[in-house]
Phi, psi and omega in degrees: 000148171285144195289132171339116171077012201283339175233110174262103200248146179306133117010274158212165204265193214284143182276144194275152159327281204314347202253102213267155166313325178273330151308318197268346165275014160254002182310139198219141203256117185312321177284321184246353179075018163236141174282340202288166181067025174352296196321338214231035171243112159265119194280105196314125174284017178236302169253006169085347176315126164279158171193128163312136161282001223231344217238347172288119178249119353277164201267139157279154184265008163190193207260108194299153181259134200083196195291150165208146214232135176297165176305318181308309184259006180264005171064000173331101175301155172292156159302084152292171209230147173314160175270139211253069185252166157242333158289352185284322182306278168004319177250010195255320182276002197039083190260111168328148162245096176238169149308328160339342216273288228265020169239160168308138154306144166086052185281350184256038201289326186293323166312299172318282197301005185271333220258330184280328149358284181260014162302327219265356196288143158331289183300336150296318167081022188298165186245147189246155171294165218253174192241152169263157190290156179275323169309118191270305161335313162312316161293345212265312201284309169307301132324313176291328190279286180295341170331298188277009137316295188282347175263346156279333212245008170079026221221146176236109199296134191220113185233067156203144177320114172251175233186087186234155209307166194032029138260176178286119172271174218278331159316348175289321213268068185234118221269349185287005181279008163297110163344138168035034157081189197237125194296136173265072186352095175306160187307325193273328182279335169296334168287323172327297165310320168312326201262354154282353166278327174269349143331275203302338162304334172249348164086025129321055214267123196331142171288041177276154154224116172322133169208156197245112186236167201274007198236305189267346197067220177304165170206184186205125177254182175276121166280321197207154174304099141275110174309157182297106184099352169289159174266122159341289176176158172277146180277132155251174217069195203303116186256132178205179192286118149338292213283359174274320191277288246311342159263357172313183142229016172308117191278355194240041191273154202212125158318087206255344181207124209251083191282158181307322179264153183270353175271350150297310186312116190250128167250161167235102180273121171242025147312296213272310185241157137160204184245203156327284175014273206315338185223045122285143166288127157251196191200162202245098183290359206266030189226142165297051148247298213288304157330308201273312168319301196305137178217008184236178178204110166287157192203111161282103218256167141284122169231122187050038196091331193254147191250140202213146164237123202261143161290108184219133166331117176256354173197184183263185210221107181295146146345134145093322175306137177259184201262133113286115179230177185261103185277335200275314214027263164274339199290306235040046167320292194287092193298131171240357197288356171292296201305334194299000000 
């Protein structure tokens, strides 16, 4: 997470030129009928109309930087849904093309189970690779779901740290400028990560499914029961200098390296590239409601030097549950208390 006050983001928004002081105190939020809470009623830069940010579905966590147009003036198309093709997926994820795509997962399964066995001990903590749904149409379905995620929210799927010109290069990304260092991603857990990688890569795809709700916007459930200690997905995207985001309003930005200088200091922005990640939910655990939800952990690990952050299972995850971690953590930055 980015370090506390670290974005300094608008409030409320800008009062229009067009607008007299006495007009604007009588401005009312179009959904609840209330002026209150100023801070936080944002005014269509088309018709002037208020609305809470809190009171929009899905609600925003702050005031977007630049123009914003109400449901009424944004002309908002219905959400079509990805085409439920396989080739079209196949190229939309750039998925190897094997026979692998169109078979059960785990073909080495006696192998597997020998080897997850000792992954699974408590006392070790070891982390396990995530089981793919076995129906490969399930996966297809599954897959399709985030597409129209990504195609909706404008996003090009990347599900690795990218590195782009006028950005932080990939030599920034040295995890010892981490204060008291960095947990270092052990040998056995790393093939594990390796080995969610080349699942999905053959198109073995983690059992998540995207879904769109009218109060949070996208979200992600469990397709199938997850152990405890699985890795989830990795945060991807786009890596770059803090000190480049401080005017961002990007709400889904992660924290990849919080360094002793601040000019050091790396966020991972997925607005442009990134994966699932972005639409895990986070949520302000700091409440026993909030607690009781969160069922992820981001964990920043050292790999091979370099610093990378994962989403992994902190208990186990029924069908049907949706995901949470603690996006706020120590800052609490990221207002989430709408979503609780």
């Amino acid at each position: 997470m980015v370090a506390r006050n670290s974005f300094r983001r608008r409030t409320q928004a800008p009062r229009p030129v067009s607008l007299a002081d006495d007009d604007v105190d009588r401005i009312a939020c179009q959904e609840c009928g209330s002026g209150d809470r100023e801070d936080e009623l944002l005014l269509c830069d088309k018709c002037d109309r208020g609305y809470h940010l809190f009171c929009l579905r899905p609600i925003l966590s702050c005031v977007p930087k630049g123009g914003w147009f109400c449901p009424s003036c944004s002309n908002a198309k219905k959400l079509k849904r990805f085409p439920l093709i396989q080739t079209k997926i196949v190229d939309f994820f750039r998925i190897q093309r094997s026979p692998d795509f169109c078979q059960k997962p785990c073909q080495d399964n006696k192998k597997n189970k020998r080897r997850l066995g000792l992954v699974m001990s408590k006392k070790k903590r070891k982390l396990l690779p995530f089981n793919p749904s076995e129906d490969p149409r399930r996966r297809l379905e599954q897959m399709a779901s985030l597409a129209t995620a990504l195609m909706a929210t404008g996003t090009e799927f990347s599900d690795e740290l990218t590195y782009m010109p006028g950005m932080a290069p990939r030599s920034a990304n040295q995890a010892s400028l981490e204060p008291g260092g960095m947990q270092i991603l052990s040998r056995e857990d790393s093939k594990t990560l390796e080995q969610c990688k080349d699942m999905m890569k053959k198109g073995q795809w983690p059992p998540l499914m995207v879904v769109f709700d009218s109060h949070e916007g996208f979200t992600v459930h469990a397709d199938r029961f997850m152990k405890d200690l699985t890795i989830i997905t990795e945060y991807t995207g786009d890596v770059d200098y803090l000190k480049n985001r401080e005017e961002d309003d990007g709400d889904s930005m992660m924290t990849l390296i919080s360094a002793s200088h601040p000019s050091n200091s790396l966020v991972v922005s997925p607005d442009k590239r990134g994966n699932i990640a972005r639409f895990i939910s986070g949520i302000n655990n700091h409440t026993s409601e909030g607690k009781k939800k969160q069922n992820l952990k981001c964990v920043r690990f050292n790999v091979d030097g370099e610093s990378r952050a994962l989403l992994i299972a902190v208990r186990d995850i029924p069908k049907g549950e949706r995901l949470y971690y603690d996006y706020n953590g120590h800052e609490q930055e990221y207002p989430t208390q709408h979503f609780v």
